[in-house]
Structure formats: C-alpha cells, structure tokens
N, C-alpha and C positions, 0 to 999 in steps of 0.2 A: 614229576613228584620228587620233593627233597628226599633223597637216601637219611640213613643213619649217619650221622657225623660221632667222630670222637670229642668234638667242641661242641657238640647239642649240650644242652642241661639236661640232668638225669631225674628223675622222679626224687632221687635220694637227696637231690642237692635242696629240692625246692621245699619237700615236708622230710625234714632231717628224720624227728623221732619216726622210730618202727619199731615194730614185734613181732618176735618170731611168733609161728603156730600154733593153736593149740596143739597138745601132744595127749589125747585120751587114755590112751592105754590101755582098753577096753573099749570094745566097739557096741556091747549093751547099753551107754552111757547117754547116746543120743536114740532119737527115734522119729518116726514121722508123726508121731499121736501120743497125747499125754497119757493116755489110759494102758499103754505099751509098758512106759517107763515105770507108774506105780505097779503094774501087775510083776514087772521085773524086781523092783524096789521088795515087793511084798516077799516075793518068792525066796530073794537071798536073806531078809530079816527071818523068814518061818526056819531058815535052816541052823543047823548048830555043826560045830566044829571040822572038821574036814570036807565035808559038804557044803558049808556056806565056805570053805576058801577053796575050794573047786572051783564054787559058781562065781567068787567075787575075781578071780584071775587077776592073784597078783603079778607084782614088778620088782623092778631094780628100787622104781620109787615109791611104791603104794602095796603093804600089805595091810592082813587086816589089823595088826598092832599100831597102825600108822595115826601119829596124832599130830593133825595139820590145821591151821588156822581155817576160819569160817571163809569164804569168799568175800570180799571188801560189798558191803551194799546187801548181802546176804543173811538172815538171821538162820544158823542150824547148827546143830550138834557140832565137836569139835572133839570128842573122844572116839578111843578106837572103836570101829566097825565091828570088833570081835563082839564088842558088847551092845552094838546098836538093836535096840527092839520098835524105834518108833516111827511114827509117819513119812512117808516121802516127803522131801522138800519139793514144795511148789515147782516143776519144771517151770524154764524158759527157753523161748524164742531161740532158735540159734540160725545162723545162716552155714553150711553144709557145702564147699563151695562156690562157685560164683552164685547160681542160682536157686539151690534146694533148699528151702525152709523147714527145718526139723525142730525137734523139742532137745532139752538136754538136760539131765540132771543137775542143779549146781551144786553140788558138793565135793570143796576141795578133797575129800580122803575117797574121791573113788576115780579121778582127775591126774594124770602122772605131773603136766605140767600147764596148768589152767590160765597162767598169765594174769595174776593178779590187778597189774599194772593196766592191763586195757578194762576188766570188769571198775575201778573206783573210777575212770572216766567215761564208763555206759551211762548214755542219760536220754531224756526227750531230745537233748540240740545234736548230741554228737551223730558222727557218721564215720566211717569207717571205711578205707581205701585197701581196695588186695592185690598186692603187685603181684602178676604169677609169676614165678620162677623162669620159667621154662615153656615157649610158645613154637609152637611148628614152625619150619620155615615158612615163609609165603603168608604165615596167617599175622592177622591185624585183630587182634584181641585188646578191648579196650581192657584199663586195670579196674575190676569191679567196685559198687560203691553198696555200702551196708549199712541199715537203720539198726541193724540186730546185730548183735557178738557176731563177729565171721568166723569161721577157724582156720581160714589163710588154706586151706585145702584145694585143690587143684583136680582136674579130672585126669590131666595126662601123670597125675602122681607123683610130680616134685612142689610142696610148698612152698610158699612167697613170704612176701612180708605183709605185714599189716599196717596201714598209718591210720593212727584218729587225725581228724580234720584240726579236734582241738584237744590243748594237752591237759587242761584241765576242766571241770567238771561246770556246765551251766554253759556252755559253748564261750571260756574261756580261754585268753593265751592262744591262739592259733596255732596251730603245729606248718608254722611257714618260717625258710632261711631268715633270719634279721634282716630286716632292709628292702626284705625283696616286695612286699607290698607298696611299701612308699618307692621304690624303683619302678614297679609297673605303672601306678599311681601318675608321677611324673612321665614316666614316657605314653600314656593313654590318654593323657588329659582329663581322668578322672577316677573316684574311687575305688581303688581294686582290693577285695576282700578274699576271706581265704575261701568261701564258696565260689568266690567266681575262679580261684585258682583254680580249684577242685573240678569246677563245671568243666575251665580248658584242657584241659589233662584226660578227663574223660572224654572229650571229643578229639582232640588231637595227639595222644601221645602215641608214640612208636614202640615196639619192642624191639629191642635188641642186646648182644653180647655181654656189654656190660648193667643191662640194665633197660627200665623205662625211658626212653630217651620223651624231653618237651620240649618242641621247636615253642618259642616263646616269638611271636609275630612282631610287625614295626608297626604292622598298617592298625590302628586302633578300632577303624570296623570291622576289620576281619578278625578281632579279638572278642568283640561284640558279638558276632555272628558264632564264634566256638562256641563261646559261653551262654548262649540262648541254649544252642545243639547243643550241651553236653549239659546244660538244665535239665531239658527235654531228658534225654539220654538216663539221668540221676533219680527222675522222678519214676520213671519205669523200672529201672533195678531196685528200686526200693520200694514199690509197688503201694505210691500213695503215701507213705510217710513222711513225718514233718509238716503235716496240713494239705498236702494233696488229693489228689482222687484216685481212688483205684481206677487202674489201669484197665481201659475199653477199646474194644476196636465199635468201627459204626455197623451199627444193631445186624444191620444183614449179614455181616461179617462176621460176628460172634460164635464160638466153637459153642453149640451146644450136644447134649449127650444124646444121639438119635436109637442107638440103642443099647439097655441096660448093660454095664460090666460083669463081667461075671465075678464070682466069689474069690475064684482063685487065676488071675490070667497068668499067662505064661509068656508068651511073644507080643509085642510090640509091631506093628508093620503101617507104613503108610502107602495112599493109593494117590497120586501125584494128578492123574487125570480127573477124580472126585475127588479132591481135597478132603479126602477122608482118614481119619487116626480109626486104624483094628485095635482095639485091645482084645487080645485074647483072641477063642473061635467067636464070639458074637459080639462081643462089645463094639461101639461106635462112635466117635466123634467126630463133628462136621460143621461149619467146614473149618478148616486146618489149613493155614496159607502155608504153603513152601517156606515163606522164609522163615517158619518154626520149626518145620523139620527139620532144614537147614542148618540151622543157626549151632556150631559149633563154638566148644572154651574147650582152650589147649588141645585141640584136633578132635574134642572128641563131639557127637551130637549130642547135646544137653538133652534132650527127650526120651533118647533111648538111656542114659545113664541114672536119668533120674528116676526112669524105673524099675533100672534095675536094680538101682538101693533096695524097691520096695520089694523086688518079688525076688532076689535070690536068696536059695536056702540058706540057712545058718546052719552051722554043724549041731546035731541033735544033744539035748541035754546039757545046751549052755544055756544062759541066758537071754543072749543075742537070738536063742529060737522061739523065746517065749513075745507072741506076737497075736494080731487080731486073725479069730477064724477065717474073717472073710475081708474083702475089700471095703476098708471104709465110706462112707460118702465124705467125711473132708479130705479124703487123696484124691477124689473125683474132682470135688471144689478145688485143690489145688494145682492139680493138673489142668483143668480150664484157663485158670489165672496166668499158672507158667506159660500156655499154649499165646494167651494175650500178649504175654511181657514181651517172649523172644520173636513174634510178630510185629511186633511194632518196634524194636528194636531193629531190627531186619531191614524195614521198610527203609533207616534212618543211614543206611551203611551207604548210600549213594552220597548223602550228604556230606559223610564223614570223608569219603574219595575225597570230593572235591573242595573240600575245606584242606586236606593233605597237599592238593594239588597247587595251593592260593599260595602256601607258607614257601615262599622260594628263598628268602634273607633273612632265617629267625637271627633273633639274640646270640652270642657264643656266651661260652663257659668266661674265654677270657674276657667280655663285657664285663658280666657278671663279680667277677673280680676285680677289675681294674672299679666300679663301683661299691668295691666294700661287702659286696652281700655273701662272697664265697671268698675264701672258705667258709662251711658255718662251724661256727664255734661250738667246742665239745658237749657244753650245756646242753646246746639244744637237740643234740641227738640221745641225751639222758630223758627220763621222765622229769615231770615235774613233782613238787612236792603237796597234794594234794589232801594232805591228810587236816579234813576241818572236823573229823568224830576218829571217837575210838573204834577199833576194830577187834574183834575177838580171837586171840592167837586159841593155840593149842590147849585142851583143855578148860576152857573156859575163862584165861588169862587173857590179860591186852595184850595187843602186837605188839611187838617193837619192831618198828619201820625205820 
C-alpha cells in the first residue's frame, strides 16, 4: 500500500473553496425532531425579560439585542429576539456530523456563526464534502459526503472543513483546481467531472498531517473502478439523495425492531453472537451486522454516539432539556436507516483496501504544477459571487454583500 507522500495532492489542492464550521453557540438550536425545536422556540417567545435571556444564552456574537441579516434562501424576521412574539421558522434538515441527521432552526439571530456562504449555494444539485480535522492513527476515514447543510463537526471533537462540490447555486462553476478536470480528462481518455472527482476522493483519499492526501491514479480503469466505488460509497452517505434509492440491505438482512423500545432507554449494548442491537433493558433490534457496530468516524462508534445525542441529559431548566417525553418512532426509523447505511458502508472497506493497494504511481503535486493546474489561484479558494435576488439584511433592509 502507497504511504502518505508530501508530493500526494491534498484535498485542498483539488476543491480549493472550504468553510469553516458551523459555530451554533447554543446547543438548543439543533434537535433530532421538529416538534423539539418549536416546543423550544415556543417556550423562549412565552418568556419576557431576564428569563427569555436565560433561556436564549447569549455570546460574544449573539444576544438578544442582536440584529442580523435573514439566512440567504430563508424568509424570517430579522429584528431583535428581545422583541420576537412569532412563529418558529420552518426547521431544516441538517447533517450533525458525518452521519447524524437532525433538524435545526434557521435563524441567523439565534446562530453565532451560520456560514452564510454555504446556505445561498444549498440546492437540489449541491453536495457537500467534510474533511475531518483530526483521524486516529491507523484509521482510514473516508471524507464524508452531504445532501444537507453539514456543520463540519466531528465526533473525536476537532472540526474540518466543509467543500460544496459546486460554488455556485444550480450545480454550477465546480468547486475544482482550474485545469484540473481538462487534466484528468486528457490523461483518462475521457470526460472527468467534478462528481467523479468527488466519487474518487471518497473512495480513495488518505488522511494524513497535512491534510486529506488523493493519490490521483495513471491506470484509467483503476480510476473507473474508484469512481463507480466511491459512487456506491456517495449514494449511501446521503441516503438516496439526488434521485437514488434509499438505502437497503437484502430483505433477510434488514434490522428490524423485534422488540418495542422503551420510552426512556439508557444504555446501548450489542450481542455480536445474535446480531442483536439492546436498547435499553427490553428493546431490540435484529439483526445488526458487525460491520454497523463496528463502523467507527474519528475513532469513535457512530452508534453508540448517535445515541447518545439522544438520550444524554441536558442541564435542567435550559432549553436544550425541553425535549419529547418518550422515545419517538422517527428515532426508531432513523436508527434503522443509520443501522443500513454504516452496514453497507462496512461491507464496502474490503474494496476500498484494495483499490489503496492498486494506486502504487499516483500523479505528484509537482505533475500537477509543472501542468498549470497548482498553484490554484486565490479566486478560487474565495466564494463565488452568487447574489442573482436580494437578500434581507438587518432589520428588514437589503444586504450589502
């Protein structure tokens, strides 16, 4: 297997633009269930003056005097909180993570630093790339791929970067080095786009020091053959988005719930000899392949982490505690679905070996160079300029962007 090289090409080189993290600043802000966030919403509008900035727990960037532009693509108030009496905005979709799909409020004035710049190019095309920071040794974390807002969060707890695929809105302008497509292009013998980038990268990139390191291949089947596997790979993280199918194992296989969860579980346990998921003392799912159990981002078990989102206490009489009595049935539906994805994701890590093992002569950095395509040029690591509607600044004024 190729090591890491300091002449590999880095993730950074190939999709310049990234963005930092979401920064919430409040952990009420997201939730696993919409009916969370308005009951939360409801609760800090019913309060008045030192009790609603209890509950709203300000920042350095966000109190309740704060009067901050609408989110780009968002219609909602844009006056201070102090005085908000009305409706919750519509949560969305957020991804939580590599794997955990939550809701999130979108309102920039309850947000420290919402990243404007990634929400005006969320669309049906874009997709969303999480380099993580920070990967244990010895692990082989691919960089995850998101149909939804990510917030670049990590489970071992240091943030990454975020790439969209594309930098502007309608899956235009690819978020790829200048050149570097018509470079693959020419050395593949045929069209290389910024999805199939995206596909290789997820099947083949390395992590290391400086970085996502992409052995970039000679052989143009062995290019073929990533980019099918890190299609596969794409379609699963994103769990059917962009015209796919939700994510299946074959029928016998299928985790289903053999008995009911309870209201409040508390421990998590797997039974490796029954392929059985405990929730709690009686809850049951079955069967449960290993390689879900398994299946770890940034050393940690994505199963056991994802639960524990749901069931750890919040400190009493914050917001963050205001939550459903009992255990929803769509955490149940989602934990099935997550139970599918990092299964068949699993199954796929043989593949991904040996596709590592193929790449013995990628591309260098200084190829790359000596063809014009690196350096990239500072533009493209800026956003683009996206702005085809007005947007609501503060107060109900246009932005000036």
């Amino acid at each position: 297997m190729l090591g890491v090289s300091d002449d590999l090409p880095l993730l950074d080189d190939l999709m310049p633009w990234s963005v930092a993290p979401l920064r919430l600043g409040r952990d009420w802000v997201v939730a696993p269930d919409e009916r969370t966030l308005r009951a939360r919403w409801d609760r800090l509008v019913r309060s008045e003056g030192a009790e609603r900035e209890r509950l709203f727990e300000p920042s350095r960037s966000r109190v309740l005097s704060s009067s901050v532009a609408a989110l780009p693509g968002r219609a909602g108030a844009t006056g201070p909180l102090a005085r908000e009496h009305g409706a919750c905005p519509d949560p969305v979709r957020v991804r939580c993570g590599p794997f955990d799909e939550q809701w999130l409020i979108p309102d920039q004035r309850l947000i420290d630093a919402a990243r404007p710049e990634l929400w005006r190019v969320a669309d049906e095309r874009q997709l969303f790339v999480v380099e993580q920071a920070y990967v244990p040794a010895g692990a082989k974390d691919a960089p995850s791929v998101s149909a939804v807002l990510p917030d670049g969060r990590s489970p071992a707890g240091r943030p990454g970067r975020i790439r969209p695929l594309y930098r502007r809105p309608g899956g235009l302008e690819p978020n790829l080095a200048p050149g570097l497509a018509a470079f693959l292009s020419t050395a593949y013998g045929s069209d290389v786009t910024a999805p199939d980038v995206l596909a290789w990268t997820v099947a083949a990139a390395r992590p290391g020091p400086q970085g996502c390191a992409v052995p970039l291949p000679r052989d143009p089947g062995l290019w073929s053959t990533g980019v099918a596997l890190g299609r596969r790979m794409t379609a699963l993280m994103t769990r059917g988005a962009r015209g796919g199918d939700r994510p299946r194992l074959p029928g016998g296989r299928r985790p289903y719930v053999r008995a009911a969860l309870p209201a409040r579980p508390r421990e998590l346990r797997y039974d490796a000899a029954e392929e059985v998921l405990h929730v709690g003392e009686e809850g049951r799912i079955s069967p449960v392949p290993a390689t879900a159990w398994e299946f770890r981002a940034g050393g940690v078990r994505v199963l056991a982490w994802w639960f524990q989102r749901r069931t750890e206490p919040a400190r009493a009489g914050t917001l963050a505690a205001v939550g459903p009595a009992g255990w929803p049935q769509e955490w149940t539906s989602d934990l099935l679905e997550l139970i599918t994805v990092l299964a068949l994701l699993g199954e796929l890590d043989a593949q991904r070996a040996e596709l590592a093992d193929a790449v013995t002569a990628p591309t260098t950095r200084g190829e790359l160079r000596a063809a014009g395509v690196l350096p990239v040029p500072d533009g493209a690591r800026r956003p683009a300029s996206v702005l085809d509607h007005h947007e609501e600044g503060p107060g109900g004024q246009f932005a000036l962007i």
